[in-house]
N, C-alpha and C positions, 0 to 999 in steps of 0.2 A: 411643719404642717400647721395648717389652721388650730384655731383654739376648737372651731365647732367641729374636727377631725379628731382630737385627742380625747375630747371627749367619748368619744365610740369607740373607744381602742382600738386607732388609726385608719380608722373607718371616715371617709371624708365623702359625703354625696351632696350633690348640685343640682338644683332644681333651676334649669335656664329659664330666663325668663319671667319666672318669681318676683315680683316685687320689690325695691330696696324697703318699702313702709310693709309688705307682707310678715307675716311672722312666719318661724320656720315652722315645721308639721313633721309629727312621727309617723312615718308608713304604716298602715294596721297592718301588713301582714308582715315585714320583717323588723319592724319594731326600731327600725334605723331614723335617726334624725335627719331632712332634707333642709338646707339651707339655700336661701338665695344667691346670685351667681355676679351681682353687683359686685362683692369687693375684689372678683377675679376677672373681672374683663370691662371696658368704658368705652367699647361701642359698641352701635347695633343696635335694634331694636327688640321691643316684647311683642307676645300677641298671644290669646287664645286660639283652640283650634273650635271649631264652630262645635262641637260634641263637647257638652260640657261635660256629659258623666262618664266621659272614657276613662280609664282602668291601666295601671294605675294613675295616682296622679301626677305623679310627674310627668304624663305625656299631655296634661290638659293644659300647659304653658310652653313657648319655646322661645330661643333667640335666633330671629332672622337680622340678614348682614344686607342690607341695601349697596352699601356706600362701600369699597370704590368696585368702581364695575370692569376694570379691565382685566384681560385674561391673568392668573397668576396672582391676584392681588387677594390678601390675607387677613383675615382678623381673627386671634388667639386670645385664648386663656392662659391664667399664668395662675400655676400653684409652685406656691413657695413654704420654704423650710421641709423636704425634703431630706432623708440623712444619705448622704454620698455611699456607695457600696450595696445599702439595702436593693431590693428585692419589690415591686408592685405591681400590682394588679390594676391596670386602668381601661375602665368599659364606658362607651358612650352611646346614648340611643338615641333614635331620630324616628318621631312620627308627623307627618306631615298634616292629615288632618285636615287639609283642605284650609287651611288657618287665613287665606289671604283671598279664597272665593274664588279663585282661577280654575282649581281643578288640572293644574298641568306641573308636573312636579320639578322639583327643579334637579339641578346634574352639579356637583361640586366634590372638589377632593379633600379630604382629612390628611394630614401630618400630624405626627407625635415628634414633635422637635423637627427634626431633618428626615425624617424616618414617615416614606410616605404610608397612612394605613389605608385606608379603604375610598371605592370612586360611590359614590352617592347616588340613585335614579329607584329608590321604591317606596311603595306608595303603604306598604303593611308598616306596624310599627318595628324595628330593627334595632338591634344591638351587635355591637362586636368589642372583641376585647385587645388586651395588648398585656405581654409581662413583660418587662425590663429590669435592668440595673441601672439604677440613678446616678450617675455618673456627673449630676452638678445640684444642689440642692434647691432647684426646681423645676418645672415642668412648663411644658407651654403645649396644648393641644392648640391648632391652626385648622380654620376653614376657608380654601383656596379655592376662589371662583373659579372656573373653566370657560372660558369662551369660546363658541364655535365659529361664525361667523359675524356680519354685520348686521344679521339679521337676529341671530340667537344668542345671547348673553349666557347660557346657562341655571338663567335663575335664579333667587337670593338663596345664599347656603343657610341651612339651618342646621339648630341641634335642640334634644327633648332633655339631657341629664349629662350628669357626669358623674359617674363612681371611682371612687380612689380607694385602693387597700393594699397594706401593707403586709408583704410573705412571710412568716419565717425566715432565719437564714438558715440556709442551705437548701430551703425547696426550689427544684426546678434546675440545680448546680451543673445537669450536666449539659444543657441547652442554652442556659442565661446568664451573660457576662457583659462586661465594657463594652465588647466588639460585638454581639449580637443579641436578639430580643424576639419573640415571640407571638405572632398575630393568631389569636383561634380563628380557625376553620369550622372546627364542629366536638363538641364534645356530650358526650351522653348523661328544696332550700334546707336546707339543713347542716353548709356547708359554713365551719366559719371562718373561710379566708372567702366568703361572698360566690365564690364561684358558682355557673349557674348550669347543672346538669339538665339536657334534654334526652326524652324518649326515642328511640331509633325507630324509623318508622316501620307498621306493623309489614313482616313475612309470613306469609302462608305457609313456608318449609318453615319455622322458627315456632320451639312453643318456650313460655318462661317456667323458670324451678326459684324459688325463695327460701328463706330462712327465716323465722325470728330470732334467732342468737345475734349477738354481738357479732363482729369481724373486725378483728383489730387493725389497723391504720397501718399500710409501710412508709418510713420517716423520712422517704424525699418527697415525696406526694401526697399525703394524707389524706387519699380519698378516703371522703366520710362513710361509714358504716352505712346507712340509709340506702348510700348511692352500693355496695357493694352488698348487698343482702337480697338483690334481685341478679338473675342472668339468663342470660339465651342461650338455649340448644337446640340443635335441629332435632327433628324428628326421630328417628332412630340413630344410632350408632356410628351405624358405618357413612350415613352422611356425612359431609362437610358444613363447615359454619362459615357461608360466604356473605361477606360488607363490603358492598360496591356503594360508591356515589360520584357521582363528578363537582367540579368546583371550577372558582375561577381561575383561570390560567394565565391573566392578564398582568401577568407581576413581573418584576425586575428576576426574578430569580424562582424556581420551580422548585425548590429543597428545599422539604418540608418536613418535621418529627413526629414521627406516631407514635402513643405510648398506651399500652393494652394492660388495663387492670384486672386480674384475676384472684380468685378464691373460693377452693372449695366449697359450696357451701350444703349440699346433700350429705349432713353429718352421720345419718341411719343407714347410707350405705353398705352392705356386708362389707366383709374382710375377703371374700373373694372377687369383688369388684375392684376395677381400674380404671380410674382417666388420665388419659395419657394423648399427648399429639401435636401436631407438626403446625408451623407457624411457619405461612408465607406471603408476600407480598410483590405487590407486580409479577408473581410466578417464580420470585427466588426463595428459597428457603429460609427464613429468618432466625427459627430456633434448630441447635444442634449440642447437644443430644434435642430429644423430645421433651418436651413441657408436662409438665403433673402436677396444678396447683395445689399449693397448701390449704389442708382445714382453717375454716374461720380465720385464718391470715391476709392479708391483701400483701398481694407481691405485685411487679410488674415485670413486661418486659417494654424497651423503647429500642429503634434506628432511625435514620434517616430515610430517606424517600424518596427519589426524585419523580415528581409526577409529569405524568405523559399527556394521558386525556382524563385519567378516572384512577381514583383510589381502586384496589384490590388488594382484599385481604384478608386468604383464606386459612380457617383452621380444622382441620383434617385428623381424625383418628386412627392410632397406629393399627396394625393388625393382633396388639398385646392388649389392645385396650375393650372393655367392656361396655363403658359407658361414652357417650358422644362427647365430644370436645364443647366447654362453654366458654361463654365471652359475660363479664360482669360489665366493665365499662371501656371507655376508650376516648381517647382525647388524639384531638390532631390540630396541628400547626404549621404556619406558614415559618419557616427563619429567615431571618433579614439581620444584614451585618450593619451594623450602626456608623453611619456616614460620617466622615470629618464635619466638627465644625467650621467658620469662617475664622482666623488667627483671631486671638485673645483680644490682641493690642488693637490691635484694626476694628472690632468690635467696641470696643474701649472708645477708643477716638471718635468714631464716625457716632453714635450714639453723645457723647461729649457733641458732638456740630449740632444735632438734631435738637438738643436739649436747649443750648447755648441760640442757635435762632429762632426756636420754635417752630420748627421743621414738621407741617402738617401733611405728608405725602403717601402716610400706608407703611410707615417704617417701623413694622411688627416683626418682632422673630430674629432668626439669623439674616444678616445680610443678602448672603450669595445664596442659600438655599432653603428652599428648592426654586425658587427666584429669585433675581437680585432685585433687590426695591429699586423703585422708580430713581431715574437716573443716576445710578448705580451702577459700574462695569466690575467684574470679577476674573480671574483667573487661578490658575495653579501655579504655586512658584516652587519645584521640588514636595510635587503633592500636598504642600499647603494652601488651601483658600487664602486667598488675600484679595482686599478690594483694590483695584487697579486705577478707575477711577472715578471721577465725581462730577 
């Protein structure tokens, strides 16, 4: 990792667009240092977004991608030094901004290496995240134009930041490995591996209960105290506590992990009171026996998912229980199994030709994927990528 990443204790953020003569600037409100995005990417263009006092500031600059304009064609960032094995957190935002006077947003797709993340077309400011296992010791985020026809290019891809943070090991162990990685969906500052908890929007059936005491952290997740000292209960009792929303369904695969943070935290409860109840999802049962969260502890529970059209997911009090079932937080995720690379050596070589004639063509990234560069053939040879021809 970066010198200006080690310094924030593996904290690494990027201000696209930033200036190579700009200096870098500490965020006032999380005190993190932003640096410019020059020494990790050498194309592309800067530009303000016409709003000069938007909030924060790293959406008042970005990097827009002109050049090359055919469908599939890429320009990444490359964060290097990396430690193979570890655990990351990497979030990237995108506010438009109107930066270029058109008023028409552009449409473009995100990779994280091979690994496609998110399709691009909104006009609010946007973030999403990804966790992985670093599996080579660096990183390349890609912005892959989309062509629709001959008449609509798609747009120049943009991007407002880039955050990099480094996990503990073993958070996340039962989800995040070699073969698979992590895209949030939705999850509910104070956090210090960056994570960014939102409010679940307001229910009518739903009122909140708090704490000021402490809640101590469970050691694969370490949801912060802050985030676990507030929670939702329905109304009386014998309700149910239902979390519906829908999402995008447009993915390579629909299996996705849910993981529900819980904690008692009404500690003046009498000794004749009970919470106690049943945890379900898409209408199966999730918890057996029944759930009874621990005082001022965070525990979880997590499964997998497979979504249909909409999250559902209800928690229900038994007929022993006294007090309503509560929900403190909850995080969900898209899983995606991490794509072969293109062979080592064939990478090796064809990059040796590029260097060796000064091969100016958009040959960013892997080879074959998620397109093969420009005059480029690929195949599988016994489920290995290999380039085929030239």
């Amino acid at each position: 990792m970066s010198k200006s990443a080690k310094t924030q204790n593996c904290f690494l953020y990027i201000d696209c667009g930033l200036g190579a003569n700009s200096s870098s600037y500490v965020d006032t409100v999380t005190n993190l240092t932003f640096v410019s995005d020059e020494q990790f990417i050498n194309t592309g263009k800067t530009a303000q977004i016409l709003d000069k006092t938007a909030q924060p500031k790293e959406y008042q600059t970005l990097r827009y991608f002109p050049e090359p304009r055919h469908n599939g064609s890429r320009n990444c960032y490359t964060i290097r030094s990396l430690t193979v094995g570890s655990k990351y957190l990497i979030r990237a935002t995108f506010f438009y901004g109107n930066y270029d006077n058109k008023n028409k947003l552009p449409t473009f797709s995100v990779y994280i290496g091979l690994n496609y993340w998110l399709f691009k077309n909104e006009s609010t400011p946007s973030n999403t995240e990804y966790i992985f296992e670093a599996t080579a010791d660096y990183l390349q985020v890609c912005l892959v134009r989309v062509v629709f026809n001959d008449e609509d290019d798609g747009g120049d891809p943009f991007i407002s930041s880039l955050h990099l943070r480094r996990l503990k090991k073993g958070m996340y162990d039962p989800f995040v490995s070699s073969e698979q990685s992590l895209f949030s969906e939705w999850r509910y500052p104070d956090d210090k591996y960056d994570r960014w908890w939102t409010s679940y929007p307001d229910e009518a059936a739903w009122t909140e209960i708090s704490t000021n005491s402490p809640v101590a952290p469970d050691p694969v997740f370490e949801t912060p105290s802050l985030v676990m000292q507030t929670a939702a209960t329905p109304l009386t009792a014998k309700q149910p506590l239902i979390m519906e929303w829908t999402t995008n369904v447009n993915y390579y695969d629909n299996t996705h992990c849910v993981i529900l943070h819980f904690a008692e935290i009404q500690d003046n409860t009498s000794k004749t009171d009970r919470r106690e109840f049943n945890i379900s999802a898409g209408g199966s049962l999730s918890s057996n026996p029944p759930y009874a969260p621990p005082l001022l502890s965070s525990q979880n529970i997590y499964f997998n998912y497979t979504l249909v059209n909409a999250y559902n997911i209800t928690l229900e009090a038994t007929s022993n229980s006294t007090l309503p079932p509560l929900q403190n937080a909850i995080e969900l995720y898209r899983i995606t199994p991490v794509p072969t690379p293109t062979y080592a050596q064939d990478v090796i070589a064809i990059n040796s030709i590029k260097d060796e004639h000064s091969i100016n063509l958009g040959w960013i990234g892997d080879p074959c994927s998620p397109y093969p560069w420009p005059e480029i053939a690929c195949g599988n040879d016994f489920d290995i990528t290999r380039i085929t021809k030239m």
